[in-house]
C-alpha positions as CSV (number, residue, x, y, z in Angstrom):
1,X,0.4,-46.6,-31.2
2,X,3.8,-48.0,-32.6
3,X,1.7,-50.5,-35.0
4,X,0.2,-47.5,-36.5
5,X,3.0,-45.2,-36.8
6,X,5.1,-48.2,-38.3
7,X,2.4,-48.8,-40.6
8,X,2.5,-45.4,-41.5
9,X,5.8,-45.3,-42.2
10,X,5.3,-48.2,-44.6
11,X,2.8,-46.9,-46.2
12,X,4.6,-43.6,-46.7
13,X,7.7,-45.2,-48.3
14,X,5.9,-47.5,-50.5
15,X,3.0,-45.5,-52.2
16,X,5.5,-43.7,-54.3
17,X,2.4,-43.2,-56.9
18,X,-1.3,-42.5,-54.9
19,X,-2.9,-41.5,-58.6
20,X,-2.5,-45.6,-59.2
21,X,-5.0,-46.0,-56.5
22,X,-7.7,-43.9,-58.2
23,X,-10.9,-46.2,-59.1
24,X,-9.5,-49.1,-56.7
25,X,-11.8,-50.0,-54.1
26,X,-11.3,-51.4,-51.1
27,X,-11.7,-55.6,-50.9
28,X,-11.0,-58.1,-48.4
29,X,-9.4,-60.9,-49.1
30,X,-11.1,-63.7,-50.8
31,X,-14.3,-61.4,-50.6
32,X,-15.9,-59.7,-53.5
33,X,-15.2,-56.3,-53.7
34,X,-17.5,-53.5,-51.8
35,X,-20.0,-51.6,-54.5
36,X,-21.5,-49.9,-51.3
37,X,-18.2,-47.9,-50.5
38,X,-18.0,-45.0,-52.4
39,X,-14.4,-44.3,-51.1
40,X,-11.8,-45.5,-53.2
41,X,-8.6,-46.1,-52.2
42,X,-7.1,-42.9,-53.6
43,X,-9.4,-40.9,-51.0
44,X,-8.6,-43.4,-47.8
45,X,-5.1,-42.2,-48.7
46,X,-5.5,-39.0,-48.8
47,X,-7.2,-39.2,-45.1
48,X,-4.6,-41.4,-43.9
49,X,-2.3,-39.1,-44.5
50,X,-4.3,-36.1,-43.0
51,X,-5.2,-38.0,-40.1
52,X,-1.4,-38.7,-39.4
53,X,-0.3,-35.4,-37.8
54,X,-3.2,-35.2,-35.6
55,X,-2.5,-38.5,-34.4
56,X,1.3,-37.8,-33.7
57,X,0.5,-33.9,-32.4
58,X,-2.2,-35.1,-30.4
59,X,-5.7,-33.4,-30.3
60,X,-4.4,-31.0,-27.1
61,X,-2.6,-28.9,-30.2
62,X,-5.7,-29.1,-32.7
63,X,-7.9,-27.2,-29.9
64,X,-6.5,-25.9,-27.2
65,X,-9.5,-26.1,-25.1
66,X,-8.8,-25.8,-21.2
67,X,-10.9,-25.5,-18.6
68,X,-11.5,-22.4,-16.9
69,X,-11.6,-22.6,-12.9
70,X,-15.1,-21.6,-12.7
71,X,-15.4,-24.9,-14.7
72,X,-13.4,-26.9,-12.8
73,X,-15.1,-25.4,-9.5
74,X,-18.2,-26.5,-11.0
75,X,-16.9,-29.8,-11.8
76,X,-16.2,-30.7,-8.3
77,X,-19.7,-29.7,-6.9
78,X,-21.1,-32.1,-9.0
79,X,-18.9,-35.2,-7.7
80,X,-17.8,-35.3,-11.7
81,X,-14.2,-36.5,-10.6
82,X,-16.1,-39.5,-9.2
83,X,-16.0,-41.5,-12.1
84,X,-13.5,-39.9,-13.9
85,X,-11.6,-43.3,-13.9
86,X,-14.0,-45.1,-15.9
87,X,-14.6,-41.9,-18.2
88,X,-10.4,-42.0,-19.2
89,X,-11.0,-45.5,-19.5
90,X,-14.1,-45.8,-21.7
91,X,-11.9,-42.7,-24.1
92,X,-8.6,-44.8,-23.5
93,X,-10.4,-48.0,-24.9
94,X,-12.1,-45.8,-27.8
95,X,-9.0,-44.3,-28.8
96,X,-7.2,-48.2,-28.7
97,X,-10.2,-49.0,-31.3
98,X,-9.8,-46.4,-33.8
99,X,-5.9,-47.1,-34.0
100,X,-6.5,-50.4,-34.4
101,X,-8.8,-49.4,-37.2
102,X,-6.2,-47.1,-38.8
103,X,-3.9,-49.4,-38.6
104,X,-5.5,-52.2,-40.7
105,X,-6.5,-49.6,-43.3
106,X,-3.3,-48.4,-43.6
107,X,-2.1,-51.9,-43.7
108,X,-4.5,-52.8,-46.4
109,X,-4.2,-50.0,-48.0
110,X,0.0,-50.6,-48.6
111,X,-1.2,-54.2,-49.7
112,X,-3.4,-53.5,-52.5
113,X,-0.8,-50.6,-53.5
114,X,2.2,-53.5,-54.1
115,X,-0.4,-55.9,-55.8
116,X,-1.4,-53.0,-58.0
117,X,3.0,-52.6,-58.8
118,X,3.2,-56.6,-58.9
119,X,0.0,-56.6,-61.9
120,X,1.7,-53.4,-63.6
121,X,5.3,-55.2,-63.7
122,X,3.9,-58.8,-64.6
123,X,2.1,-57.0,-67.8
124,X,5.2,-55.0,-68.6
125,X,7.0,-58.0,-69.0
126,X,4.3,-60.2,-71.0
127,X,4.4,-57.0,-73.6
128,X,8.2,-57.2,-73.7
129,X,8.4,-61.1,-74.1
């Protein structure tokens, strides 16, 4: 979780200009880039940045969904808290996955964002010399 909100952070500082990410697509390195992905990386900002409060509110505060007794009585008829272990573990192990994932994008995403400054800046100064 502190990976992600770190890289977050990064990414927050350093994208001082998202527009320069319109038409970019994503690319990994030494790898030509993606034509199937239809998301460029103006849009995966935009999400990262929406996902970002969810993430740090936690989904209890997006729904406020609690179970009502008669639910919970039901629950404990069926022997449900029998394998509630593995169930928080298979959603624990999920949620580990999709951070990971977020993080790398976000990661990438800061990456391609100083290349694009480094190209603007090199071709600055080649129209100067």
């Amino acid at each position: 979780m502190e990976q992600y909100f770190s890289a977050t952070q990064k990414m927050e500082q350093e994208v001082m200009f998202p527009s320069l990410l319109r038409g970019v697509f994503p690319q990994e390195e030494g790898v030509a880039p993606d034509t199937k992905c239809h998301t460029d990386l103006y849009e995966r900002y935009q999400l990262l940045k929406a996902i970002k409060p969810m993430v740090e509110k936690g989904l209890a505060s997006v729904s406020d969904q609690s179970p009502s007794s008669a639910d919970t009585d039901a629950a404990l008829d069926e022997g449900a808290d029998s394998n509630l272990e593995e169930r928080l573990s298979h959603h624990v192990n999920g949620l580990q996955q999709v951070l990971t994932d977020l993080t790398k994008n976000t990661k990438a995403l800061t990456r391609r964002y100083s290349q694009i400054l480094e190209e603007i800046n090199l071709s600055e100064d080649q129209s100067s010399s």
